[in-house]
ChimeraX commands (.cxc) that place a marker at each C-alpha (Angstrom):
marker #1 position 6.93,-27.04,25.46 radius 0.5
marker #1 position 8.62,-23.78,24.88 radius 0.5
marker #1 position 8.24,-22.31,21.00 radius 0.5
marker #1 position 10.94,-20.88,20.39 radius 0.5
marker #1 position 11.22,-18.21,17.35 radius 0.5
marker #1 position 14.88,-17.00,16.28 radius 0.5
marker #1 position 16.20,-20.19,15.42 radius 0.5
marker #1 position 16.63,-20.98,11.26 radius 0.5
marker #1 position 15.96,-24.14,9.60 radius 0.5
marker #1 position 18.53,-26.91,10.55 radius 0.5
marker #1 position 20.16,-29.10,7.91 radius 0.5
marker #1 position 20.64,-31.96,9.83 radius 0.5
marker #1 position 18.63,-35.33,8.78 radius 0.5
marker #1 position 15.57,-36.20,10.89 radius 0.5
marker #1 position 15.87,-39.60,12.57 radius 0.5
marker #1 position 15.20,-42.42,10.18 radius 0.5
marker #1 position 11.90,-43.96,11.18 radius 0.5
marker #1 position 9.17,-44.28,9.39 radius 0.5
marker #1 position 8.47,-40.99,6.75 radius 0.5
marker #1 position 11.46,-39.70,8.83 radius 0.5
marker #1 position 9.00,-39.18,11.70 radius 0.5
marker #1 position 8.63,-39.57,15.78 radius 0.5
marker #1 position 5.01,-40.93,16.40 radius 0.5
marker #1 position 2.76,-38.78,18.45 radius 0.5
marker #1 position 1.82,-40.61,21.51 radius 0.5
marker #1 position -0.29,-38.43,23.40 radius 0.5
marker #1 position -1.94,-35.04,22.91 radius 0.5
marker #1 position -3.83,-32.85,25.92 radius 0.5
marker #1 position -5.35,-29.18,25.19 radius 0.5
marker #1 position -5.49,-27.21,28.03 radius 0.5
marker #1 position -7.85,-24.29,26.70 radius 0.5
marker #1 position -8.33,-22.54,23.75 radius 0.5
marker #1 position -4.42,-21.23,23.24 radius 0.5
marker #1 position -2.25,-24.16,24.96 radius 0.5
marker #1 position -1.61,-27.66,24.40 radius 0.5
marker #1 position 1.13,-30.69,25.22 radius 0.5
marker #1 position 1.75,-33.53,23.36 radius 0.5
marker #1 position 4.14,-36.69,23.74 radius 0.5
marker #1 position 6.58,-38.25,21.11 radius 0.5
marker #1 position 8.11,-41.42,21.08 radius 0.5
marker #1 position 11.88,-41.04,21.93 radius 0.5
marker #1 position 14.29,-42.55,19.50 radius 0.5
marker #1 position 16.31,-44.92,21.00 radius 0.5
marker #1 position 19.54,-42.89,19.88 radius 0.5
marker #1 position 18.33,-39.53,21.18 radius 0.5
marker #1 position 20.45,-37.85,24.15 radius 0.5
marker #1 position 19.80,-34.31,25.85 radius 0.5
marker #1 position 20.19,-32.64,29.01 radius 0.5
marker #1 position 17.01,-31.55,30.71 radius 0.5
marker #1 position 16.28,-27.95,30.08 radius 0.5
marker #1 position 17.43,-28.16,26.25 radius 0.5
marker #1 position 15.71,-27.40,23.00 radius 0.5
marker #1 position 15.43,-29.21,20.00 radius 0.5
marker #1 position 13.55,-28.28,15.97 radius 0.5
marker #1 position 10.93,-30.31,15.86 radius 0.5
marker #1 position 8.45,-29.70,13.07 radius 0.5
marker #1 position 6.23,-30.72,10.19 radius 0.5
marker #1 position 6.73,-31.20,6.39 radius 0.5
marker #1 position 4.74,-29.04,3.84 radius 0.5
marker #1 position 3.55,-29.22,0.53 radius 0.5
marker #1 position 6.69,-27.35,-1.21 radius 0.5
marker #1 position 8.52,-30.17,0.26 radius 0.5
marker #1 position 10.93,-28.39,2.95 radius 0.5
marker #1 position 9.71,-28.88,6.28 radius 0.5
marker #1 position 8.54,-26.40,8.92 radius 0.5
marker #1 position 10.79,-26.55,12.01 radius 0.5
marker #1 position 10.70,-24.37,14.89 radius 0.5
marker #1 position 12.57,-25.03,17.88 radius 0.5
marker #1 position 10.99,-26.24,21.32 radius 0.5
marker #1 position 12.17,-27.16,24.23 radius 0.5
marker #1 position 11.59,-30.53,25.94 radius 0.5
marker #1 position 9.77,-30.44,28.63 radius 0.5
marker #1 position 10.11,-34.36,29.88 radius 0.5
marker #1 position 13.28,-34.47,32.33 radius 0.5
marker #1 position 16.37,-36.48,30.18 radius 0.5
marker #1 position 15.82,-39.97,31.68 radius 0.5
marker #1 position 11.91,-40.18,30.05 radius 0.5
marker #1 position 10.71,-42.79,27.36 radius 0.5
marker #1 position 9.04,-40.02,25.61 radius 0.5
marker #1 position 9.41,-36.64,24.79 radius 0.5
marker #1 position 6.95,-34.13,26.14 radius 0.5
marker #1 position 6.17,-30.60,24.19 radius 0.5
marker #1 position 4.20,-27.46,25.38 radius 0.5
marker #1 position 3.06,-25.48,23.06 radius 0.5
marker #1 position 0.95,-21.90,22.14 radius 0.5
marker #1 position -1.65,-22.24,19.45 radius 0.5
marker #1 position -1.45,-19.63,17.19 radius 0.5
marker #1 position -4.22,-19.26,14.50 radius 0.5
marker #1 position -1.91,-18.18,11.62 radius 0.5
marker #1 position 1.38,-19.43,12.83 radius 0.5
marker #1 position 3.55,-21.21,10.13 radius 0.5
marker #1 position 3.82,-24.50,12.08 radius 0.5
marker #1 position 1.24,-24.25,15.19 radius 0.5
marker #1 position -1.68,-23.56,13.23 radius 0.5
marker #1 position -0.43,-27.30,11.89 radius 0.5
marker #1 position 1.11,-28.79,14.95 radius 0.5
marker #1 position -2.09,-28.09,17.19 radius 0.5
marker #1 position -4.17,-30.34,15.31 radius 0.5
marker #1 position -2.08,-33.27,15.60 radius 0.5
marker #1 position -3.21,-36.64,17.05 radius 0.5
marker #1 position -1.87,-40.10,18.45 radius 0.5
marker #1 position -0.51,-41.84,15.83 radius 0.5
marker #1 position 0.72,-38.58,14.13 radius 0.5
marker #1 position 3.90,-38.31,12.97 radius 0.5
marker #1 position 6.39,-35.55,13.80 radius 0.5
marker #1 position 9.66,-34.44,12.46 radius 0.5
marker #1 position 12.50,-34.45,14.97 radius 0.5
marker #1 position 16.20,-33.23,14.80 radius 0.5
marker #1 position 18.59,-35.02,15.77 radius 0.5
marker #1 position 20.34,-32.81,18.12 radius 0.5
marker #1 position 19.54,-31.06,21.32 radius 0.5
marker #1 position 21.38,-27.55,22.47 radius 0.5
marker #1 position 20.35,-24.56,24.92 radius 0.5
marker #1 position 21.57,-22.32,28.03 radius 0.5
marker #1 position 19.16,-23.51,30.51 radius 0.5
marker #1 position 21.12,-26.32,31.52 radius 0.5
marker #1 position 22.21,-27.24,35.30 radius 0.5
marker #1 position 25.89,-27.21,34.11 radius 0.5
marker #1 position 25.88,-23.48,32.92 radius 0.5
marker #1 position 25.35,-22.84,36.52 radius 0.5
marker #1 position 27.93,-22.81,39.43 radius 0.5
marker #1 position 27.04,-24.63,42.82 radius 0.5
marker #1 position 25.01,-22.57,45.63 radius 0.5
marker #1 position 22.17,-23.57,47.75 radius 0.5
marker #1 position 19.14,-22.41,45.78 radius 0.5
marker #1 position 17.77,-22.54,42.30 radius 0.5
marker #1 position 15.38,-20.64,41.08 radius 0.5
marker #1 position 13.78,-21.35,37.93 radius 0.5
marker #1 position 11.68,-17.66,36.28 radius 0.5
marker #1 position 9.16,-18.44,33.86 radius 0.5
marker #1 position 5.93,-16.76,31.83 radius 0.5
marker #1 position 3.59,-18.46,29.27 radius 0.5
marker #1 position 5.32,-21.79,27.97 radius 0.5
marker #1 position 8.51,-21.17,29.25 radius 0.5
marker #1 position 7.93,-23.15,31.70 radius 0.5
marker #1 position 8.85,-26.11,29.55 radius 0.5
marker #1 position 12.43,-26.27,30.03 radius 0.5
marker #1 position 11.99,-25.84,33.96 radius 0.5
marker #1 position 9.63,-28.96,33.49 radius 0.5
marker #1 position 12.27,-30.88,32.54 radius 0.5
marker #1 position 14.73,-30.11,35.09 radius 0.5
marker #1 position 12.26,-30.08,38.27 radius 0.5
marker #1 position 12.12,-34.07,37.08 radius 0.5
marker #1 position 15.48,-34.40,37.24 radius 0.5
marker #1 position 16.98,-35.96,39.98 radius 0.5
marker #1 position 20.96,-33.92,39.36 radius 0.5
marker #1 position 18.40,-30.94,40.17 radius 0.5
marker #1 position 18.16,-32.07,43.69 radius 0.5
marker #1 position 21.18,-33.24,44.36 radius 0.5
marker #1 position 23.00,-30.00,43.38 radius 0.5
marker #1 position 20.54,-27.85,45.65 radius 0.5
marker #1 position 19.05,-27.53,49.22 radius 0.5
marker #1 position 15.83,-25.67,46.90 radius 0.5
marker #1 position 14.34,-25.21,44.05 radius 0.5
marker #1 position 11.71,-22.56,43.50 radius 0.5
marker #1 position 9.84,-21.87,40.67 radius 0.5
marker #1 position 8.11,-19.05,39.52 radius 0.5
marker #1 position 5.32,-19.01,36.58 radius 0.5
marker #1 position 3.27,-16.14,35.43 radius 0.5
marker #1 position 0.30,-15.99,32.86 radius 0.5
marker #1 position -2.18,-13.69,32.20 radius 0.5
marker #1 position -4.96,-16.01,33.19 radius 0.5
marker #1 position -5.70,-19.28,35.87 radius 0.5
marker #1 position -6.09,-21.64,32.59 radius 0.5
marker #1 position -2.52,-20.49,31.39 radius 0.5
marker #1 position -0.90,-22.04,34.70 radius 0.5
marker #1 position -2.46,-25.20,34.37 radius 0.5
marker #1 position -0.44,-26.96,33.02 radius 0.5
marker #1 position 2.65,-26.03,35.11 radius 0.5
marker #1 position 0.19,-26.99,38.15 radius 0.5
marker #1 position 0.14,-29.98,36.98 radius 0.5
marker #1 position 3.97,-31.08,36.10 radius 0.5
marker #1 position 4.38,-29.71,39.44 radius 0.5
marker #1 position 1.87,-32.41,40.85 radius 0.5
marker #1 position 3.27,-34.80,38.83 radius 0.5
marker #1 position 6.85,-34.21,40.28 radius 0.5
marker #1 position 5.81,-34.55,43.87 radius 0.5
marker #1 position 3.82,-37.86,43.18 radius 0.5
marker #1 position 7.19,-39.15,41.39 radius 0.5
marker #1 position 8.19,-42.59,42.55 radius 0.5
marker #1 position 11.73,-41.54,41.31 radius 0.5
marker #1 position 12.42,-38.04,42.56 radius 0.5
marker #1 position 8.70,-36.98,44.51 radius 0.5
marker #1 position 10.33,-37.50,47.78 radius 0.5
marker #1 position 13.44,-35.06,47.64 radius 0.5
marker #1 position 10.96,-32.70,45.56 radius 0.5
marker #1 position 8.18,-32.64,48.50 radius 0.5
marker #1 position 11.31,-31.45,50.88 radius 0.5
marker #1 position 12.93,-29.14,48.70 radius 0.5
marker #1 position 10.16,-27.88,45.50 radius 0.5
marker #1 position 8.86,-24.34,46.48 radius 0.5
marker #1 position 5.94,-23.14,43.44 radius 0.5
marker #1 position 5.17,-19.58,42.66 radius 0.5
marker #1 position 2.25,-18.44,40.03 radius 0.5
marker #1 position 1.11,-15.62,39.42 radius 0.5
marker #1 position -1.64,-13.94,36.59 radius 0.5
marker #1 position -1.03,-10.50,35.49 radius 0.5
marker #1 position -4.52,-10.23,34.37 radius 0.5
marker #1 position -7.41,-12.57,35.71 radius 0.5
marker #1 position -7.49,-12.72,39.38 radius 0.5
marker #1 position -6.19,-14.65,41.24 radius 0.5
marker #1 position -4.37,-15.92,45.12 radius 0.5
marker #1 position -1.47,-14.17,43.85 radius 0.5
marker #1 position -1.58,-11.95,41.23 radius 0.5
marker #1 position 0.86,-9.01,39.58 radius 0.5
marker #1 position 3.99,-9.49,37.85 radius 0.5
marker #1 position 6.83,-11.38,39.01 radius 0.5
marker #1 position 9.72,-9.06,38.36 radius 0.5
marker #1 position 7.46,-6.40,40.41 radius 0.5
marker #1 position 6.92,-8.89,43.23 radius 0.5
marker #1 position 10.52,-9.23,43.53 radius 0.5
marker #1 position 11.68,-5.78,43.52 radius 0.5
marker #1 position 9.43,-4.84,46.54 radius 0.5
marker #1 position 10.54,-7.90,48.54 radius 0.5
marker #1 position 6.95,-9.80,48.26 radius 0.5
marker #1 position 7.91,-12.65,46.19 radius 0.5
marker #1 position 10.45,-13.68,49.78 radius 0.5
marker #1 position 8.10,-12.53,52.02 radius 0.5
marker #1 position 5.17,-15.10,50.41 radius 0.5
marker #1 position 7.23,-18.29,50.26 radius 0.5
marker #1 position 9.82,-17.03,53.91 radius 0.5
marker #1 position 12.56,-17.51,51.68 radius 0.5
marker #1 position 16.03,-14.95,51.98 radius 0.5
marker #1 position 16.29,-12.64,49.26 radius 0.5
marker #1 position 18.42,-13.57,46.62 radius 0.5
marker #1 position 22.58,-13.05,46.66 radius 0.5
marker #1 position 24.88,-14.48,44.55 radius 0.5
marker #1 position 26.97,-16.34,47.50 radius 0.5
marker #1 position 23.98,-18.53,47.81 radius 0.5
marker #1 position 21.24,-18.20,44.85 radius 0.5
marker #1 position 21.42,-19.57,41.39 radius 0.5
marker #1 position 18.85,-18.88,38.81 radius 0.5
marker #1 position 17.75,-19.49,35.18 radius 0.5
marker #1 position 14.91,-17.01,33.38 radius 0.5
marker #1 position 12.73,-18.13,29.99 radius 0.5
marker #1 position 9.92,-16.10,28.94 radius 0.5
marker #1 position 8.95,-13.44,26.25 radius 0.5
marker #1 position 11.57,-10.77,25.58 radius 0.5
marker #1 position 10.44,-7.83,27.67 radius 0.5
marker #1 position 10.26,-10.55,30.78 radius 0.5
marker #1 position 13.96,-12.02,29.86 radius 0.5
marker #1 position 15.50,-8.67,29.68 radius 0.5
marker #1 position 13.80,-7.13,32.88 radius 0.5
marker #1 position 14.92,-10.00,34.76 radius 0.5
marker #1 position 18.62,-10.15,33.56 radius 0.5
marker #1 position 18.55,-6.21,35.38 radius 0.5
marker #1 position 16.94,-7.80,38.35 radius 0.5
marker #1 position 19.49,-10.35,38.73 radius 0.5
marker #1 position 22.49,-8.33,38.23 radius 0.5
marker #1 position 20.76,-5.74,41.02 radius 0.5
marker #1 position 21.33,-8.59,42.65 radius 0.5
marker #1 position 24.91,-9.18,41.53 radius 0.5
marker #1 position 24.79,-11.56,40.15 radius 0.5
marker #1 position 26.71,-12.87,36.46 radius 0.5
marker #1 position 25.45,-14.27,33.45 radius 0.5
marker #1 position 26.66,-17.50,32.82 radius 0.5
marker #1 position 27.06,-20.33,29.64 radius 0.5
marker #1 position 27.71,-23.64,29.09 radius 0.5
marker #1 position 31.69,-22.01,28.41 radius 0.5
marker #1 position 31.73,-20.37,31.70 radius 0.5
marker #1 position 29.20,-21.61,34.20 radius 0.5
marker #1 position 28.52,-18.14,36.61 radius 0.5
marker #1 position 24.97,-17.27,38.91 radius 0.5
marker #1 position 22.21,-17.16,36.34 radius 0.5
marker #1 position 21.38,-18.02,32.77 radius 0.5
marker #1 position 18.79,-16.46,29.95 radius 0.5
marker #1 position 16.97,-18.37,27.47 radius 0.5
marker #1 position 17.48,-16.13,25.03 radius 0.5
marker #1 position 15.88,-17.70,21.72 radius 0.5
marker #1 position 12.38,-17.81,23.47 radius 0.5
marker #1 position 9.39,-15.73,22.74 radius 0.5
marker #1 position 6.00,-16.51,24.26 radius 0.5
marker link #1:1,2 radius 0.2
marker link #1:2,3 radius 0.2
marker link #1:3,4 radius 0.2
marker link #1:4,5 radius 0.2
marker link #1:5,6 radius 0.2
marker link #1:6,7 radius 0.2
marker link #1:7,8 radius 0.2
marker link #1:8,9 radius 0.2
marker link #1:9,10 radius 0.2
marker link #1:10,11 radius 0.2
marker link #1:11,12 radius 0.2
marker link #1:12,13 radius 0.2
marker link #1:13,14 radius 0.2
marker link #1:14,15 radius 0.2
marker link #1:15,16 radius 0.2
marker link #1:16,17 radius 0.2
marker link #1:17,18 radius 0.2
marker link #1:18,19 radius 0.2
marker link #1:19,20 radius 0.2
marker link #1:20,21 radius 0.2
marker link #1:21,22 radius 0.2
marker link #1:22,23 radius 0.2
marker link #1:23,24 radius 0.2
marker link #1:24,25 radius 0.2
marker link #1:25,26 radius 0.2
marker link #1:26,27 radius 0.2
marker link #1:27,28 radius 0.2
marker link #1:28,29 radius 0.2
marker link #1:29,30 radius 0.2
marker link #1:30,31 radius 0.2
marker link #1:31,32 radius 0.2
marker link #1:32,33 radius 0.2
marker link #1:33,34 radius 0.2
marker link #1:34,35 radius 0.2
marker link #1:35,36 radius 0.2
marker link #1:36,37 radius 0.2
marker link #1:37,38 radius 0.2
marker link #1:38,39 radius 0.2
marker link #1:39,40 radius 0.2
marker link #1:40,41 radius 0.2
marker link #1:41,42 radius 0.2
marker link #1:42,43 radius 0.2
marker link #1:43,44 radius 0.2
marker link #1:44,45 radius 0.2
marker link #1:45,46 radius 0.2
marker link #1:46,47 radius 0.2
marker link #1:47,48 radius 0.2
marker link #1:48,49 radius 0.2
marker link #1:49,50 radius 0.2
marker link #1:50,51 radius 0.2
marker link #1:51,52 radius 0.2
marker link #1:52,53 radius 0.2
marker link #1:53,54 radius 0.2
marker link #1:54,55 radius 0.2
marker link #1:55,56 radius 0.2
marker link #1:56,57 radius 0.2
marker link #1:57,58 radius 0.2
marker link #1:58,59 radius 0.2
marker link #1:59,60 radius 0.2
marker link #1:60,61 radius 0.2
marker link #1:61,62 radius 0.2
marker link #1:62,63 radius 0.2
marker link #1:63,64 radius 0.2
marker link #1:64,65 radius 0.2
marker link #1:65,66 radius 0.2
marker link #1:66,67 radius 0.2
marker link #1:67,68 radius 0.2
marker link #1:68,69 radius 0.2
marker link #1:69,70 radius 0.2
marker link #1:70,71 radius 0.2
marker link #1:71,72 radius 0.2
marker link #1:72,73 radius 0.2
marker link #1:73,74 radius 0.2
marker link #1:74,75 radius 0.2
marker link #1:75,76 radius 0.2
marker link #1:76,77 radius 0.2
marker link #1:77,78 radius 0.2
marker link #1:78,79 radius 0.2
marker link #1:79,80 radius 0.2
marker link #1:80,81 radius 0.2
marker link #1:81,82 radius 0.2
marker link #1:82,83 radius 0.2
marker link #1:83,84 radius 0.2
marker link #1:84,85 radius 0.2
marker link #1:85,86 radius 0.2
marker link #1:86,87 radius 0.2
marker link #1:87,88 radius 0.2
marker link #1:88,89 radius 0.2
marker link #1:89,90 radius 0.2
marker link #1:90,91 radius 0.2
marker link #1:91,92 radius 0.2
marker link #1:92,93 radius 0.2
marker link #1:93,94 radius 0.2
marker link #1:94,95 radius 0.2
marker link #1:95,96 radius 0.2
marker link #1:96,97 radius 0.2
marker link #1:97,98 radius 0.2
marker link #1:98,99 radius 0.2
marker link #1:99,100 radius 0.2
marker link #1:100,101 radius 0.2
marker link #1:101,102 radius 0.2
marker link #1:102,103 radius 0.2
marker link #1:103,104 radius 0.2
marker link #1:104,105 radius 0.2
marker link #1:105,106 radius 0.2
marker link #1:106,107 radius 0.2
marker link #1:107,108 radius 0.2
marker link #1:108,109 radius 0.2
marker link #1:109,110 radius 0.2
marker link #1:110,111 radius 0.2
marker link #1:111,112 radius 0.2
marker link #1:112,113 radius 0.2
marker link #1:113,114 radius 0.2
marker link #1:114,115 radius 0.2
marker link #1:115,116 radius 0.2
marker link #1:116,117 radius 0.2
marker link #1:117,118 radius 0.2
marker link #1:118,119 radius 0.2
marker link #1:119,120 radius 0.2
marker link #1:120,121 radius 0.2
marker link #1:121,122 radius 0.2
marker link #1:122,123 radius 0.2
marker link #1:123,124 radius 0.2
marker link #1:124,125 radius 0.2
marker link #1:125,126 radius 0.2
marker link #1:126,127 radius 0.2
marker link #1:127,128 radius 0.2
marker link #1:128,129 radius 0.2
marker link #1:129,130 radius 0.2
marker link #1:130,131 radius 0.2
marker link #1:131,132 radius 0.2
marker link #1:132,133 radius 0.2
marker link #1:133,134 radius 0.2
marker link #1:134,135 radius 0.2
marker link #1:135,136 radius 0.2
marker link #1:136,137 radius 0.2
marker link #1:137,138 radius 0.2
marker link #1:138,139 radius 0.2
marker link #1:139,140 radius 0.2
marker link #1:140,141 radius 0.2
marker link #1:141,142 radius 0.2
marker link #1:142,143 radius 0.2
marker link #1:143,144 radius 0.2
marker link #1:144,145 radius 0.2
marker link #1:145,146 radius 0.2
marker link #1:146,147 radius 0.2
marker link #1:147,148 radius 0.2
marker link #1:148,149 radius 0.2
marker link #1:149,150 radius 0.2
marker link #1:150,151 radius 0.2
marker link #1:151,152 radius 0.2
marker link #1:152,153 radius 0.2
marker link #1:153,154 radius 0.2
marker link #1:154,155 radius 0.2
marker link #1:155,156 radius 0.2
marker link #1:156,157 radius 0.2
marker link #1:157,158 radius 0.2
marker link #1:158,159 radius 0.2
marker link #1:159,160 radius 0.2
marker link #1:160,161 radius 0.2
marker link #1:161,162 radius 0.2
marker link #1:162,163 radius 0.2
marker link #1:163,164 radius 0.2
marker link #1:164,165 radius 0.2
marker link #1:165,166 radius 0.2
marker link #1:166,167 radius 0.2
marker link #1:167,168 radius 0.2
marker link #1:168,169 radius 0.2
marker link #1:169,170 radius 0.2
marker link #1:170,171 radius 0.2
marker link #1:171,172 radius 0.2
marker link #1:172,173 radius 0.2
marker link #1:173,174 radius 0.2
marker link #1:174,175 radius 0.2
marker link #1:175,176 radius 0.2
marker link #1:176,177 radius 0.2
marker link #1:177,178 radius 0.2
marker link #1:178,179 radius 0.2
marker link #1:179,180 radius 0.2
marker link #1:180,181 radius 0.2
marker link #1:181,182 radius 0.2
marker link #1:182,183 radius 0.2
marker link #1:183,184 radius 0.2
marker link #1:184,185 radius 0.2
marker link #1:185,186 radius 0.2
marker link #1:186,187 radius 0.2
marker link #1:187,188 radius 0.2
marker link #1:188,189 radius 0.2
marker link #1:189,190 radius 0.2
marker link #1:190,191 radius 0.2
marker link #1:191,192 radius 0.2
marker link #1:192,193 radius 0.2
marker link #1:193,194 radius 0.2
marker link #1:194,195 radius 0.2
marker link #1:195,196 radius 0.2
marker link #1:196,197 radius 0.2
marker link #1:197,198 radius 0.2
marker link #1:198,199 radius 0.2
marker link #1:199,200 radius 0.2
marker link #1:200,201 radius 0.2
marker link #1:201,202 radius 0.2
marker link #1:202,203 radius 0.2
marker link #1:203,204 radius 0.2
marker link #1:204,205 radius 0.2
marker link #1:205,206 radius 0.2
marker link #1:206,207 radius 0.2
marker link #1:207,208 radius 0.2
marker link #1:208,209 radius 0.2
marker link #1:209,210 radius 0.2
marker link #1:210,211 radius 0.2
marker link #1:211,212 radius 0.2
marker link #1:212,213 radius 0.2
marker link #1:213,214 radius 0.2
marker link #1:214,215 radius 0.2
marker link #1:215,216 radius 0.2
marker link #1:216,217 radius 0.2
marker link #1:217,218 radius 0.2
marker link #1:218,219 radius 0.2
marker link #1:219,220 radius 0.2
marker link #1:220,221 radius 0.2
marker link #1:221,222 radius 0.2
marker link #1:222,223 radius 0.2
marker link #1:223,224 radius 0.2
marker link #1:224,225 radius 0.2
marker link #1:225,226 radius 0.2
marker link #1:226,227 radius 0.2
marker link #1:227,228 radius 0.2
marker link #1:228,229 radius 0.2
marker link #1:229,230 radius 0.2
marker link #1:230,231 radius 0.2
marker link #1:231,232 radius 0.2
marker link #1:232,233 radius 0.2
marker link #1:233,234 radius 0.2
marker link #1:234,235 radius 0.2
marker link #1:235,236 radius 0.2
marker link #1:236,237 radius 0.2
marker link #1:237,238 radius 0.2
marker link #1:238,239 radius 0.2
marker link #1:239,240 radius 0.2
marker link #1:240,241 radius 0.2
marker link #1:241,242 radius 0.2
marker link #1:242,243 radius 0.2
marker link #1:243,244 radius 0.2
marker link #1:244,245 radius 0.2
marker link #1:245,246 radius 0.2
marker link #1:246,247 radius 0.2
marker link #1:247,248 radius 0.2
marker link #1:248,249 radius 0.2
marker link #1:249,250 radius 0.2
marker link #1:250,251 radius 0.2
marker link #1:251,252 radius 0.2
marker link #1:252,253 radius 0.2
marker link #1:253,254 radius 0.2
marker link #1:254,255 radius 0.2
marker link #1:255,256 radius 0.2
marker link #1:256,257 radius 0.2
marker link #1:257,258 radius 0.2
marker link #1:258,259 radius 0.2
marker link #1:259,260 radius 0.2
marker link #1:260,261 radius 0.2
marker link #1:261,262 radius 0.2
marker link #1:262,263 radius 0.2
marker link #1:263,264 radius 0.2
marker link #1:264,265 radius 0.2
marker link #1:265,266 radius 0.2
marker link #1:266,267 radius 0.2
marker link #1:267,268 radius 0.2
marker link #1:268,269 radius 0.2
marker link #1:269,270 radius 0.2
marker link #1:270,271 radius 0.2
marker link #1:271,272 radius 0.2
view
């Protein structure tokens, strides 16, 4: 579940269940500074895998406290899957990270974001850069089965500063492959990357390094990236989004949007 930080307050009404709330279904901490939890889906509710939505809690002044995250289950799930940093002071984590099944959560109505497989013209590879919990959007789409139609691969890349931070992309990745719906495709075309920056580990250093010397295509014998061929979509903290938008273009490649689909599209609202 990517937390994302620049967006405002919406003023759209939450979905009318129950104290205008989604029930939590399903809650899993994976150390001391990350958790997922599940939502039921309103029946009503549409998105395209890789979007965000403002999801939140209410407060005692009576306005609620809404960040937006993005969903992490792919866009044909029941329910709707969050990953999320806990942060000890944080306006709504220091909430949200106590929540339990049976919980109820606000949820907005509509979905939007970049990192969407139709901001992206066709080629033969995707690859999906992520750090922290921004590999919640890539989540979604890795459990989509448009994703594997559209491409001959899909790689992903995920870097954290320690083993316990890629844990949980581990595991969506082991949960794609045992898919009954798309696990068979994904075993023949999914290629995983991580990488820690600061606890050892098989691989460690930084992504945007790796790629610059050449390693990250000599470790997974895959060509190096060229916009006749490669497509790719970045979401991590700032410094990680910006470095890579250089990388890409070094690359030539173009920035694309839902407006103009092109070779590569930023997350740009996401911090973490």
């Amino acid at each position: 579940m990517t937390f994302l930080t620049t967006q405002s307050d919406r003023v759209e009404k939450p979905y009318s269940s129950p104290e205008g709330m989604q029930t939590v279904t399903s809650v899993r901490h994976w150390d001391d500074h990350l958790f997922s939890f599940r939502v039921k889906r309103p029946q009503s509710f549409r998105f395209r895998s890789g979007e965000f939505v403002m999801i939140g809690l209410p407060t005692e002044t009576g306005k609620p406290c809404l960040r937006a995250y993005s969903i992490a289950s792919p866009s044909w799930d029941e329910e709707l899957e969050f990953y999320s940093i806990k942060v000890p002071d944080g306006p709504l984590t220091s909430r949200l990270q106590h929540v339990q099944p049976g919980d109820g959560i606000i949820l907005r109505p509509k979905a939007v974001g970049t990192l969407v497989l139709d901001a992206l013209l066709t080629a033969k590879r995707l690859w999906l850069f992520a750090t922290g919990t921004g590999i919640a959007p890539f989540a979604s789409i890795i459990r989509d089965p448009d994703c594997y139609a559209r491409y001959d691969k899909v790689v992903v890349t995920h870097t954290a500063r320690t083993r316990a931070g890629l844990a949980y992309a581990k595991d969506v990745i082991q949960r794609t492959l045992d898919d009954p719906l798309i696990g068979q495709e994904a075993r023949g075309k999914l290629v995983f990357l991580s990488t820690t920056t600061q606890e050892p580990s098989p691989d460690m250093g930084r992504v945007t390094d790796m790629l610059r010397t050449g390693q990250v295509f000599e470790k997974l014998g895959t060509p190096a990236i060229t916009s006749k061929t490669d497509r790719a979509m970045v979401c991590g903290s700032l410094a990680f989004n910006l470095e890579m938008k250089d990388i890409l273009e070094e690359f030539q490649m173009r920035e694309g949007a839902n407006s103009a689909p092109a070779d590569y599209v930023v997350e740009k609202a996401f911090v973490g």
